[in-house]
N, CA, C and O atoms as CSV, one atom per row, in Angstrom:
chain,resi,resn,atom,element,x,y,z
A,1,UNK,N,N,162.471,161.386,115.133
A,1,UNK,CA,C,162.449,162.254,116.286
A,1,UNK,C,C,163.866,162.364,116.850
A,1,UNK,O,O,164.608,161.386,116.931
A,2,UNK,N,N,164.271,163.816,117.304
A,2,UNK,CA,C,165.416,163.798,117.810
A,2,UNK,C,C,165.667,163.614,119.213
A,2,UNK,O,O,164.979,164.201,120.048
A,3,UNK,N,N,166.678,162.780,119.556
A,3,UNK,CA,C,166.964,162.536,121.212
A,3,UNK,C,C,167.485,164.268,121.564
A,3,UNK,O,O,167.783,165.167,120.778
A,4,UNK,N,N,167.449,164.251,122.710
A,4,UNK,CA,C,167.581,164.881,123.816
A,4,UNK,C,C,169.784,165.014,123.311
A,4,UNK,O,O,170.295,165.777,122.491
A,5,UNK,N,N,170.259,164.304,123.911
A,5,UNK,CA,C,171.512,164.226,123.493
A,5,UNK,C,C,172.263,164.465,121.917
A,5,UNK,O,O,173.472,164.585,121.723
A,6,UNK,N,N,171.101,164.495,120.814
A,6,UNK,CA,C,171.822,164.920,119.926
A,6,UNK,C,C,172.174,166.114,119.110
A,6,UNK,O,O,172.232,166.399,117.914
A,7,UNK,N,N,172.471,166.924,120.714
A,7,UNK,CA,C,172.379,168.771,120.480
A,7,UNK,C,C,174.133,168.839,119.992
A,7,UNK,O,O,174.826,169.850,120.106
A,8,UNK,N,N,174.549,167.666,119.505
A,8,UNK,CA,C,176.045,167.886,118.869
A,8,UNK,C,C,176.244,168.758,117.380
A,8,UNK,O,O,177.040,169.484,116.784
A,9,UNK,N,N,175.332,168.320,117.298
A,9,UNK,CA,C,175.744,168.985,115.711
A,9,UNK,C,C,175.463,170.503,115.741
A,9,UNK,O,O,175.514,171.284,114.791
A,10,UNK,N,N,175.173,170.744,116.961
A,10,UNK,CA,C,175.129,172.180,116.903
A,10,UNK,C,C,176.148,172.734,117.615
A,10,UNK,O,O,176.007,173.929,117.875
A,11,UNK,N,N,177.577,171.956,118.175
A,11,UNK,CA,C,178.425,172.278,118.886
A,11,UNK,C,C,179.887,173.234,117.883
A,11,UNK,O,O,179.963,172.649,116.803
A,12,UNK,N,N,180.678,174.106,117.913
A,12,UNK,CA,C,180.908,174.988,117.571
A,12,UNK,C,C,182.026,174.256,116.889
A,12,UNK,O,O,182.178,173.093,117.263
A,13,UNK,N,N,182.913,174.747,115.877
A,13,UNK,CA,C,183.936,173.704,114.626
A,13,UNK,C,C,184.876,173.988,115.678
A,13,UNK,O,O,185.408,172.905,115.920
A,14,UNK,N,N,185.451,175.025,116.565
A,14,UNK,CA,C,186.297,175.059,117.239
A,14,UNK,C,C,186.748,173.532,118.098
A,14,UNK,O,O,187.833,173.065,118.443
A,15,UNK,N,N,185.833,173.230,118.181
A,15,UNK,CA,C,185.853,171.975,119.038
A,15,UNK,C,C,185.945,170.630,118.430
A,15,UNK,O,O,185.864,169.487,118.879
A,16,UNK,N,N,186.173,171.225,117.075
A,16,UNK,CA,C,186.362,169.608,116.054
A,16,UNK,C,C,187.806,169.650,115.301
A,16,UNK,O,O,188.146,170.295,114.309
A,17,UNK,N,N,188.486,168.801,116.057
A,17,UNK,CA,C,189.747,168.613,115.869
A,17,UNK,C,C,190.507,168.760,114.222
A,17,UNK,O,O,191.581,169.238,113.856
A,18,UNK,N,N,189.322,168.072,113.459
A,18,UNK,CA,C,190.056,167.907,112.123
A,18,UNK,C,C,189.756,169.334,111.141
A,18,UNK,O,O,190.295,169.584,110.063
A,19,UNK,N,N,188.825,170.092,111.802
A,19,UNK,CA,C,189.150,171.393,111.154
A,19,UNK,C,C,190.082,172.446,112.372
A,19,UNK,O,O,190.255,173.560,111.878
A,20,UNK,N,N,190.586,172.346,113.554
A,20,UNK,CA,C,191.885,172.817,114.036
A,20,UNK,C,C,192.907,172.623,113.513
A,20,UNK,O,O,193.884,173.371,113.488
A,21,UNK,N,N,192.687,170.866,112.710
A,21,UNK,CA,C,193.958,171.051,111.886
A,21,UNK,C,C,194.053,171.276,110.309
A,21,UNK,O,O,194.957,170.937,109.544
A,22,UNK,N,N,193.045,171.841,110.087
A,22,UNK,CA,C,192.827,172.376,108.416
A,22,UNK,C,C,192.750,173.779,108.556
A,22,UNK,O,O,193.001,174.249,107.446
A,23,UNK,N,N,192.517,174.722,109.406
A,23,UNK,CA,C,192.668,175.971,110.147
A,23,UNK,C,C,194.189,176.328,110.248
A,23,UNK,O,O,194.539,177.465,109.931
A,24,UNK,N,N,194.916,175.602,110.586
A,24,UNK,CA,C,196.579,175.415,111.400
A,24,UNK,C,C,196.996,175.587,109.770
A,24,UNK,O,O,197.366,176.665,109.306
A,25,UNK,N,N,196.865,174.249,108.918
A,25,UNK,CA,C,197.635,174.420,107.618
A,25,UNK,C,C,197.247,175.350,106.689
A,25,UNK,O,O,198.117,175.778,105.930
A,26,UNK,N,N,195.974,175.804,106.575
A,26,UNK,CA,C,195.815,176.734,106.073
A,26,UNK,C,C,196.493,177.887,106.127
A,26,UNK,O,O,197.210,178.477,105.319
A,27,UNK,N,N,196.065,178.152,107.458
A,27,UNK,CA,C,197.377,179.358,108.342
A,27,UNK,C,C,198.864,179.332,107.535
A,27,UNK,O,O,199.467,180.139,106.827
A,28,UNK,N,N,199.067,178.268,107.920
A,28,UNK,CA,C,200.863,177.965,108.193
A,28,UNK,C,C,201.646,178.299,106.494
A,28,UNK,O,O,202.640,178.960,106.196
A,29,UNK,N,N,200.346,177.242,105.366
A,29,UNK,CA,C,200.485,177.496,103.798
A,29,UNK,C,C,200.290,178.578,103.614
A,29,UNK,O,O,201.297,178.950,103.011
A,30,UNK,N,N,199.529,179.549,103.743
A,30,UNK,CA,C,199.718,181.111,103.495
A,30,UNK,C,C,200.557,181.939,103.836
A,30,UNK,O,O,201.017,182.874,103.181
A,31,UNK,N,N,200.810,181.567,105.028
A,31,UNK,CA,C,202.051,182.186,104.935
A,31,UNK,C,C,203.387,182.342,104.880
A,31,UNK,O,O,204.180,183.217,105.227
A,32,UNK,N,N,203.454,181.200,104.318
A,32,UNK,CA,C,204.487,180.432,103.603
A,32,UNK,C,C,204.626,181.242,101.529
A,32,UNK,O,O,205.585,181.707,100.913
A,33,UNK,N,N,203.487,181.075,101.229
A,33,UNK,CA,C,202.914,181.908,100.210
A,33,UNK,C,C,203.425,183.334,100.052
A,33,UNK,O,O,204.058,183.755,99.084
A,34,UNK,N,N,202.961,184.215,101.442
A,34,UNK,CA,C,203.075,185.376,101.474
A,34,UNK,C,C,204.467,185.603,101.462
A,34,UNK,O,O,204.870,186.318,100.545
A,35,UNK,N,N,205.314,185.157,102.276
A,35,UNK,CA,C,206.819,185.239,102.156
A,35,UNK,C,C,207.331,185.166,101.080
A,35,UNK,O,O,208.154,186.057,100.873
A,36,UNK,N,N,207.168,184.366,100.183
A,36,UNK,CA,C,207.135,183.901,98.671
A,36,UNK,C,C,207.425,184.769,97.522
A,36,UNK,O,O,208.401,185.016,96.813
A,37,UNK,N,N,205.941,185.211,97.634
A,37,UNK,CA,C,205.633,185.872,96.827
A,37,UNK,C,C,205.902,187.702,97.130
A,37,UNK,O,O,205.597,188.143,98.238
A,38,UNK,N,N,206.304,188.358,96.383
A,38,UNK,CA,C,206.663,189.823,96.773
A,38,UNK,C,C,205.517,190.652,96.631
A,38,UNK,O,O,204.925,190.358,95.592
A,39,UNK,N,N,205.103,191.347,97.107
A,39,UNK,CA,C,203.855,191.993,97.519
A,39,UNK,C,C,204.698,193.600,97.419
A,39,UNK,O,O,205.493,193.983,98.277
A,40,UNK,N,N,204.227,194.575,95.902
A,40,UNK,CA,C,204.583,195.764,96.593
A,40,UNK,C,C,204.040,196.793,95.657
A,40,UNK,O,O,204.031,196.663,94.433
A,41,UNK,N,N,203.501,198.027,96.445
A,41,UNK,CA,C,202.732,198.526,96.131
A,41,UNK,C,C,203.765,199.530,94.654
A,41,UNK,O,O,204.851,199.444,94.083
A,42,UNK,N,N,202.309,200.561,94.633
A,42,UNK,CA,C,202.789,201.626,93.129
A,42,UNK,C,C,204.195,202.137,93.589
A,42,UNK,O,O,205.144,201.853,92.859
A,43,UNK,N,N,204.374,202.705,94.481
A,43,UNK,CA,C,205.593,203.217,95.040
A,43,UNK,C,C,206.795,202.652,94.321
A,43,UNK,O,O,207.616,203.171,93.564
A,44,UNK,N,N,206.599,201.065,94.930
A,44,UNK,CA,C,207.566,200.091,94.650
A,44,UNK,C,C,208.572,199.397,95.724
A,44,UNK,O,O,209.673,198.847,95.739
A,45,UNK,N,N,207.090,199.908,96.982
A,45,UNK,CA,C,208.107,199.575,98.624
A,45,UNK,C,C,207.474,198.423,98.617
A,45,UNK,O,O,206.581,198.344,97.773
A,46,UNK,N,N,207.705,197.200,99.508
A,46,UNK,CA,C,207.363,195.898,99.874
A,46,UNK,C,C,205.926,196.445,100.867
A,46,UNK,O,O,205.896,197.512,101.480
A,47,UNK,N,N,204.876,195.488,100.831
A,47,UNK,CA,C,203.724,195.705,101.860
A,47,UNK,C,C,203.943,194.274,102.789
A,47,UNK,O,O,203.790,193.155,102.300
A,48,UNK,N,N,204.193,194.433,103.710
A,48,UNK,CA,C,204.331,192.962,104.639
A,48,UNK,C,C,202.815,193.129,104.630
A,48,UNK,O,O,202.269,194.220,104.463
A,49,UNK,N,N,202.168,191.971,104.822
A,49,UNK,CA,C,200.548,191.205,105.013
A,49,UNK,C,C,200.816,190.274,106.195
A,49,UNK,O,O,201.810,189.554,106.099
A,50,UNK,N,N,200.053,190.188,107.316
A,50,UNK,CA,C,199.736,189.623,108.082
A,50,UNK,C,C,198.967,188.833,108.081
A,50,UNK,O,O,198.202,189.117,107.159
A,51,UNK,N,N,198.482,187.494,108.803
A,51,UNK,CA,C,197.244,186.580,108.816
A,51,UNK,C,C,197.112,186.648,110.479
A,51,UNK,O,O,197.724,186.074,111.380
A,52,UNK,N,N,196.143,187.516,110.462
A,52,UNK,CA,C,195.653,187.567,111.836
A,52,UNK,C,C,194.180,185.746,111.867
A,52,UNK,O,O,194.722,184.954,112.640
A,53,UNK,N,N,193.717,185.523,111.690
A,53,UNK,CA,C,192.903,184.585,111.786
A,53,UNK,C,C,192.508,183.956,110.324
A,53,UNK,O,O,192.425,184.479,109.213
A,54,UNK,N,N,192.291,182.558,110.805
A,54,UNK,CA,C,191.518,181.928,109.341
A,54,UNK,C,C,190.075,181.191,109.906
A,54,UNK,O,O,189.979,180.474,110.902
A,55,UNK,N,N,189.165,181.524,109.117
A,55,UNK,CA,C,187.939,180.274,110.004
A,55,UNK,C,C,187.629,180.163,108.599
A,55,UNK,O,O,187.500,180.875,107.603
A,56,UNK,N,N,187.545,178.555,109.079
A,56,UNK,CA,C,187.580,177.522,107.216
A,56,UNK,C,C,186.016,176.769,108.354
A,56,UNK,O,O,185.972,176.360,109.514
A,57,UNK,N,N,184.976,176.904,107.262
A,57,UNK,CA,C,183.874,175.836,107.205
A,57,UNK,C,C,183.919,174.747,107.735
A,57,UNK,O,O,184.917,174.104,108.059
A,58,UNK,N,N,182.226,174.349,107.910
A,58,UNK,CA,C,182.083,172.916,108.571
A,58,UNK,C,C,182.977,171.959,107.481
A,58,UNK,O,O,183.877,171.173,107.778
A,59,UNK,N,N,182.571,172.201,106.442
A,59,UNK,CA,C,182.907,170.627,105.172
A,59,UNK,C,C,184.900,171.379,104.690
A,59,UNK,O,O,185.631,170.733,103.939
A,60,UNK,N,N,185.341,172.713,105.312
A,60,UNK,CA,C,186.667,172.472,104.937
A,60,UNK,C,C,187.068,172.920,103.461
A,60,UNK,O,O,188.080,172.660,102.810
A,61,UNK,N,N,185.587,173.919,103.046
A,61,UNK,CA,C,185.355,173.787,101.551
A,61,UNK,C,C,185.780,175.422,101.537
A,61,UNK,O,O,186.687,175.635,100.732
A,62,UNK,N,N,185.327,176.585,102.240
A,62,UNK,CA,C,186.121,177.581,102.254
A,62,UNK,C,C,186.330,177.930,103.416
A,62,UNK,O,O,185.817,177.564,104.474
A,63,UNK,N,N,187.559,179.080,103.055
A,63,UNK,CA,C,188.468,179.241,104.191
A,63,UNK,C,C,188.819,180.917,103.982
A,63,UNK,O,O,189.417,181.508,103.082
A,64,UNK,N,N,188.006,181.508,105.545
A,64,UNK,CA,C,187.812,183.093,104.983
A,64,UNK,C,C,189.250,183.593,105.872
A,64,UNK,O,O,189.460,183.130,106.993
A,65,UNK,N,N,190.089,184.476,105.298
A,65,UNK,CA,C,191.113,184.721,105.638
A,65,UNK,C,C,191.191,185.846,106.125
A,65,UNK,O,O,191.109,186.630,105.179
A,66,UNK,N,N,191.352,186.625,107.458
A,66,UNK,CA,C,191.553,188.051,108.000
A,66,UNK,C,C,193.208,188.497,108.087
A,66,UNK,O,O,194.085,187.738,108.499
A,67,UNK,N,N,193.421,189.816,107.636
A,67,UNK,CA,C,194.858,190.106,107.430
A,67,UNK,C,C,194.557,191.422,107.607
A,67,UNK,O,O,193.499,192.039,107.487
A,68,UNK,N,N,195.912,191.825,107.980
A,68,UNK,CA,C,196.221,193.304,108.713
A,68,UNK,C,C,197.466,193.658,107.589
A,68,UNK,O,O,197.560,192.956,106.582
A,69,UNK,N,N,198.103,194.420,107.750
A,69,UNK,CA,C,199.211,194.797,107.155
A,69,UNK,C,C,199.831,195.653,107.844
A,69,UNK,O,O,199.197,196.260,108.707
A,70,UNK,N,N,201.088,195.898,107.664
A,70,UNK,CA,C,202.234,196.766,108.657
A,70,UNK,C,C,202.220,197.659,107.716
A,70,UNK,O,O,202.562,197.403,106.562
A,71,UNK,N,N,201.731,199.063,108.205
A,71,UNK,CA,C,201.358,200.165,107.593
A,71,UNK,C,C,202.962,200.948,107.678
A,71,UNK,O,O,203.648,201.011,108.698
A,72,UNK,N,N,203.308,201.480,106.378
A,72,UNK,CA,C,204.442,202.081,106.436
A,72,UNK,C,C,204.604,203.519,106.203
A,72,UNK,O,O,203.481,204.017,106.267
A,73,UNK,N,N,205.669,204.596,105.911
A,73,UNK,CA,C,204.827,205.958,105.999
A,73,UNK,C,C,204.631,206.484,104.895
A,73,UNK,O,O,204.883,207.682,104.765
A,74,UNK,N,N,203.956,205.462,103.436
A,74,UNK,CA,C,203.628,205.901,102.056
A,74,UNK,C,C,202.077,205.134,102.483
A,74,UNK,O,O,201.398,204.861,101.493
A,75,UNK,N,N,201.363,204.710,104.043
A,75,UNK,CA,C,200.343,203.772,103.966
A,75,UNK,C,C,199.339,204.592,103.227
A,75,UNK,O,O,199.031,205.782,103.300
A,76,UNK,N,N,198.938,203.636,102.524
A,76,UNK,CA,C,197.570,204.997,101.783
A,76,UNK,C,C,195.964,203.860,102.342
A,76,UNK,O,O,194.906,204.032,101.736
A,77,UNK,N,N,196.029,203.045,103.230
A,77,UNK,CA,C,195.058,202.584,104.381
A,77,UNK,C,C,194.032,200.943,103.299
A,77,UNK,O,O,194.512,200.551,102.236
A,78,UNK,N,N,193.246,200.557,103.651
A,78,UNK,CA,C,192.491,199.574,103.555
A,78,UNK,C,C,192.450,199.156,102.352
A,78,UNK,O,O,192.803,198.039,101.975
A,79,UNK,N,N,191.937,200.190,101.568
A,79,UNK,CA,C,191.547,199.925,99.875
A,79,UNK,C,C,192.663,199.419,99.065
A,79,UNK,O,O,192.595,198.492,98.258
A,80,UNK,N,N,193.870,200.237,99.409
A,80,UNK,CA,C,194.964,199.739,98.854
A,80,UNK,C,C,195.573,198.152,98.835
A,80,UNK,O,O,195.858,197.383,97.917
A,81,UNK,N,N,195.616,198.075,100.023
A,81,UNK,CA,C,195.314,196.342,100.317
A,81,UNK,C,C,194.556,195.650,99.340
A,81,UNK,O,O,195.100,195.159,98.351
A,82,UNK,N,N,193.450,195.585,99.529
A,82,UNK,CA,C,192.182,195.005,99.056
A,82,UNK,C,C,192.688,195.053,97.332
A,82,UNK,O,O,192.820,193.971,96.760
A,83,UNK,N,N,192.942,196.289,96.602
A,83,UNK,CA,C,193.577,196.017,95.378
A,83,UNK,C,C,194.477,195.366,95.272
A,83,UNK,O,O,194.286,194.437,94.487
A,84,UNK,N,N,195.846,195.413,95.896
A,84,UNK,CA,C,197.267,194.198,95.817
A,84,UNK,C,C,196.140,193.150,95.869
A,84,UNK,O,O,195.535,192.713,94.890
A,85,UNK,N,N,195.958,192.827,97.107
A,85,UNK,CA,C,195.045,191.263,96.896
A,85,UNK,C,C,194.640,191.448,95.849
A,85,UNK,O,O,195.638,191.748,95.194
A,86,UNK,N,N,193.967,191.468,95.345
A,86,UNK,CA,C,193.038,191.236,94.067
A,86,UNK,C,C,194.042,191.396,92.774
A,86,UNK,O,O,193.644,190.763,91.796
A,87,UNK,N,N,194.983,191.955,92.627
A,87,UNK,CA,C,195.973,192.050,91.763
A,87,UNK,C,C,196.284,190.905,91.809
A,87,UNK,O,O,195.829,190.261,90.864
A,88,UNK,N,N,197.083,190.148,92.754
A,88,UNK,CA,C,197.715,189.100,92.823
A,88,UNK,C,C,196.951,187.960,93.202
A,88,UNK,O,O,197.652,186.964,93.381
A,89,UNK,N,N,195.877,187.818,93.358
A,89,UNK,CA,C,195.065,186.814,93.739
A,89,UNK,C,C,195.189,185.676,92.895
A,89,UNK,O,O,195.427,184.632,93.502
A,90,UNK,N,N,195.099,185.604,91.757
A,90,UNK,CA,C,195.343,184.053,90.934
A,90,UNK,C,C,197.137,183.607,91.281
A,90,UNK,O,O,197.586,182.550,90.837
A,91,UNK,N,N,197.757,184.288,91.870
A,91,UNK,CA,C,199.076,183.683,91.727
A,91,UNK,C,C,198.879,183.171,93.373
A,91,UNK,O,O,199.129,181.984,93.584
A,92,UNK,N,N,198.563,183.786,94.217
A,92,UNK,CA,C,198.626,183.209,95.782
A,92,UNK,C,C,197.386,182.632,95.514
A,92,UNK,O,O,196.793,183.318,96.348
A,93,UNK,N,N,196.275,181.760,94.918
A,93,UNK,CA,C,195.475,180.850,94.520
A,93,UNK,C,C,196.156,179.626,94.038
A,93,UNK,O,O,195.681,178.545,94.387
A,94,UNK,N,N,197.231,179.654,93.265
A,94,UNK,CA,C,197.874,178.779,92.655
A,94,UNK,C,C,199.074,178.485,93.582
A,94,UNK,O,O,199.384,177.304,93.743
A,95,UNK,N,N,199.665,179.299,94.107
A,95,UNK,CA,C,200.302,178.914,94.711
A,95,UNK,C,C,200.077,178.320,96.242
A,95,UNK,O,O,200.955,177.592,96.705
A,96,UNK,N,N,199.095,178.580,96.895
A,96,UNK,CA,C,198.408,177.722,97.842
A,96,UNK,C,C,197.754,176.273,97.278
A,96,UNK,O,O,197.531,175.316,98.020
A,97,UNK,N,N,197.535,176.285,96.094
A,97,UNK,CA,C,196.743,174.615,95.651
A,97,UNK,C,C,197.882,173.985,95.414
A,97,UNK,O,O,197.757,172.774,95.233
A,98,UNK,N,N,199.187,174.512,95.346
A,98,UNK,CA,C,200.253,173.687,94.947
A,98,UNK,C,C,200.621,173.086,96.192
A,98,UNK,O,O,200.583,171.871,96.384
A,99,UNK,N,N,201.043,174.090,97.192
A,99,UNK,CA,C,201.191,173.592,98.488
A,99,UNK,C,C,200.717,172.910,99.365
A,99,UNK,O,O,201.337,172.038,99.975
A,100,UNK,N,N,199.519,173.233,99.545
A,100,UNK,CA,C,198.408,172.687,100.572
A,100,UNK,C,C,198.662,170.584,100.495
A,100,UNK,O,O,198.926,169.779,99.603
A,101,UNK,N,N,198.470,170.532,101.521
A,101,UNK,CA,C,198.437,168.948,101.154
A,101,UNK,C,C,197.235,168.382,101.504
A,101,UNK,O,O,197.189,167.675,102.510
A,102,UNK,N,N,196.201,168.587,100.801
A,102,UNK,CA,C,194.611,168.309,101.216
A,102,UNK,C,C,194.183,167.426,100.007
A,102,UNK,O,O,194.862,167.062,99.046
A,103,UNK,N,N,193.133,167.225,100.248
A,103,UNK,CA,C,192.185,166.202,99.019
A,103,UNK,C,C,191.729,167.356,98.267
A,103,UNK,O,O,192.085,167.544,97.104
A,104,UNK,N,N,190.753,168.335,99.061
A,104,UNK,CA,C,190.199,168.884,98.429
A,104,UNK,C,C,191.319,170.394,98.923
A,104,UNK,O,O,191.993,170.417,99.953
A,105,UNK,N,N,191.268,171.305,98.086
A,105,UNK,CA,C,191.828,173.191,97.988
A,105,UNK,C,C,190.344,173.960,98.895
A,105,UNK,O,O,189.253,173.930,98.325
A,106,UNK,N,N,190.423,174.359,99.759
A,106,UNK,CA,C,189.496,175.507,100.491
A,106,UNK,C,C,189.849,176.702,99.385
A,106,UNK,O,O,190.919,177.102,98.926
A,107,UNK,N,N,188.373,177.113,99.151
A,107,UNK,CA,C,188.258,178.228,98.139
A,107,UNK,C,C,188.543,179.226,99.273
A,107,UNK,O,O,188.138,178.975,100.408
A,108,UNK,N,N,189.307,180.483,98.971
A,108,UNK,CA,C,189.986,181.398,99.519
A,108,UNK,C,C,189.411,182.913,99.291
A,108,UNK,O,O,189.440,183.666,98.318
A,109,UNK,N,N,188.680,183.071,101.089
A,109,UNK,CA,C,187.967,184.689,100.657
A,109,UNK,C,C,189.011,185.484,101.639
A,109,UNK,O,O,189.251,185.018,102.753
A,110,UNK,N,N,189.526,186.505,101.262
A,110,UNK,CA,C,190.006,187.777,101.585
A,110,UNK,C,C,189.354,188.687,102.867
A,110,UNK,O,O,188.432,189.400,102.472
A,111,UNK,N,N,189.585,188.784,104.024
A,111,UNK,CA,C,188.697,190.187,104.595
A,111,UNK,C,C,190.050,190.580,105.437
A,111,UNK,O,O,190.898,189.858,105.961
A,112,UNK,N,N,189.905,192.154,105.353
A,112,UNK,CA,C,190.592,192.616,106.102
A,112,UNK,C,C,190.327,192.859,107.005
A,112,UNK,O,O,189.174,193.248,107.194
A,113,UNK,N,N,191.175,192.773,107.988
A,113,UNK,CA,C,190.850,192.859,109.527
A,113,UNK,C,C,191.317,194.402,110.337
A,113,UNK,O,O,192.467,194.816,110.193
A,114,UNK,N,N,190.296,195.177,111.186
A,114,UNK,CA,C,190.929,196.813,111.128
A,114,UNK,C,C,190.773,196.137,112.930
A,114,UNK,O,O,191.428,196.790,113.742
A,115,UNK,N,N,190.320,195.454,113.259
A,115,UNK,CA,C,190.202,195.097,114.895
A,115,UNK,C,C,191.586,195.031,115.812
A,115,UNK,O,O,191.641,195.092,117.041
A,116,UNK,N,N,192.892,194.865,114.702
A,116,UNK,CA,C,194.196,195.387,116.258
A,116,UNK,C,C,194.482,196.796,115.969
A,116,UNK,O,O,195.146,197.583,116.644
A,117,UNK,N,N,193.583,197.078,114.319
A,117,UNK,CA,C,194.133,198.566,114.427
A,117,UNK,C,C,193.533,199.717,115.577
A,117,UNK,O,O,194.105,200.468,116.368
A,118,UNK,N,N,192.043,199.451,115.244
A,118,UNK,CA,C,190.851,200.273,116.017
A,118,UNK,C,C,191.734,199.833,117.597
A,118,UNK,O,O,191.661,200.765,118.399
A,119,UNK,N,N,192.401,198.792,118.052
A,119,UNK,CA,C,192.738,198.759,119.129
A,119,UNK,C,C,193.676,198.915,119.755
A,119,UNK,O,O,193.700,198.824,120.982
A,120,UNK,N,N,194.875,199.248,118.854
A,120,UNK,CA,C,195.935,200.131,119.035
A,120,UNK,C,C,195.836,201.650,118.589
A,120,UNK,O,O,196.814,202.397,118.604
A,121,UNK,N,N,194.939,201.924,118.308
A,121,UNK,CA,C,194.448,203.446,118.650
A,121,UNK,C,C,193.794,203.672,119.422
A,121,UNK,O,O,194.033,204.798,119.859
A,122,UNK,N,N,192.893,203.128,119.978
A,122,UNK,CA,C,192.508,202.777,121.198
A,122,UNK,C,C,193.188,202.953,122.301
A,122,UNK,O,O,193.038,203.838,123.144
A,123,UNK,N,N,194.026,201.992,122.277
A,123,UNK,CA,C,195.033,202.426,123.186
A,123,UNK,C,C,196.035,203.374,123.505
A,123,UNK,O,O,196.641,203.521,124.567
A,124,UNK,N,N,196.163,204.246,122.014
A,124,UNK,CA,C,196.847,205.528,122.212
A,124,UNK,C,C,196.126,206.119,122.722
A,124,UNK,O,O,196.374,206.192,123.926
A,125,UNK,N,N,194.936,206.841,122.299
A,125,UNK,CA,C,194.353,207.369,123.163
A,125,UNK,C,C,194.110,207.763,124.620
A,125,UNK,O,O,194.005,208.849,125.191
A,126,UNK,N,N,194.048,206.217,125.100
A,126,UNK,CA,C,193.679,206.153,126.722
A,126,UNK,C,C,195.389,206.601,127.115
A,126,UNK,O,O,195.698,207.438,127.964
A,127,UNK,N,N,195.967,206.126,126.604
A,127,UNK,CA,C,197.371,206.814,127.282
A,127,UNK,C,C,197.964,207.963,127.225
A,127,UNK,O,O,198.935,208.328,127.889
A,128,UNK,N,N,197.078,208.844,126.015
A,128,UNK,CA,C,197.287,210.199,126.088
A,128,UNK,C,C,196.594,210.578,126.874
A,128,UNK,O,O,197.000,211.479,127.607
A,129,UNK,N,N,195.340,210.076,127.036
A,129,UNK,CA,C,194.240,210.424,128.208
A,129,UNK,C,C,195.092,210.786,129.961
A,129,UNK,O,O,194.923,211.725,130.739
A,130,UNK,N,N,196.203,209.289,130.054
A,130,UNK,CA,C,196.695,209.094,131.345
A,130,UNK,C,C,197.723,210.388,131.562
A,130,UNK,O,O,198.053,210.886,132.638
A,131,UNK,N,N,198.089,210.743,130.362
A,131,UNK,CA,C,199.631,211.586,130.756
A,131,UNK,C,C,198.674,213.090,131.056
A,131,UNK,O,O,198.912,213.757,132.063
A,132,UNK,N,N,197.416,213.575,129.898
A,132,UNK,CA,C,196.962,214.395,130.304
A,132,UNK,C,C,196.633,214.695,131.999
A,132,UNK,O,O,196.883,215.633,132.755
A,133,UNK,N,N,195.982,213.454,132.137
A,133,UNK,CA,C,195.524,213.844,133.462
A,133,UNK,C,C,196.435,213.350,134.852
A,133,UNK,O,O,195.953,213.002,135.930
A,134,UNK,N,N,197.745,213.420,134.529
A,134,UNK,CA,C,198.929,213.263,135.424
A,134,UNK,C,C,199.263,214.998,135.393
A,134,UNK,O,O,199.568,215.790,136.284
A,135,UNK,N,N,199.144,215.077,134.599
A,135,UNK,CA,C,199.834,216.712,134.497
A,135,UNK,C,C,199.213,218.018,135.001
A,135,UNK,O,O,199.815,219.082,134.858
């Protein structure tokens, strides 16, 4: 029977120190990686990649990665991304298990993140909104 007090294990990983700090290196090794490694599209221009957030599992076993990219004026938008990743994915795989200083390697999922984009258009908007209705 369960006590009353042992509503812990349902308390959120944010609040468990030793994956803040497997979150942090994860972070920090990728993009260490990304600098690294040259990232560039058909063109043959460089794609900077961002790591907007990482949330790595209770057990530390994977670690889902959100990234943005600095859109340049050949951006051809989301998909394109998603292919480089996947192009290069066994080399920033290998090159994160080299680095990382863990027991165990967090298996590494990809998602792109469109949430500062949708919100810096967002915000153009409302400020075209403001000048319209100044005028």
């Amino acid at each position: 029977m369960r006590k009353n007090n042992d509503l812990n294990i349902f308390r959120s990983q944010k609040n468990n120190p030793r994956i803040l700090k497997v979150t942090q290196l994860v972070k920090k090794t990728l993009g260490e990686v990304f600098i690294n490694l040259d990232f560039t599209d058909s063109n043959g221009e460089t794609v900077m990649l961002f790591i907007n957030e990482v949330a790595v599992s209770k057990d530390a076993k994977i670690a889902t990665v959100f990234l943005t990219s600095f859109p340049n004026k050949n951006f051809e938008g989301d998909e394109h991304i998603r292919i480089l990743i996947d192009k290069n994915l066994a080399r920033i795989k290998r090159e994160f298990s080299s680095k990382i200083e863990l027991r165990y390697t967090p298996k590494l999922k990809f998602r792109l993140d469109s949430e500062k984009q949708k919100q810096s258009n967002l915000n153009k908007a409302l400020d075209n909104l403001k000048k319209k209705i100044k005028k």
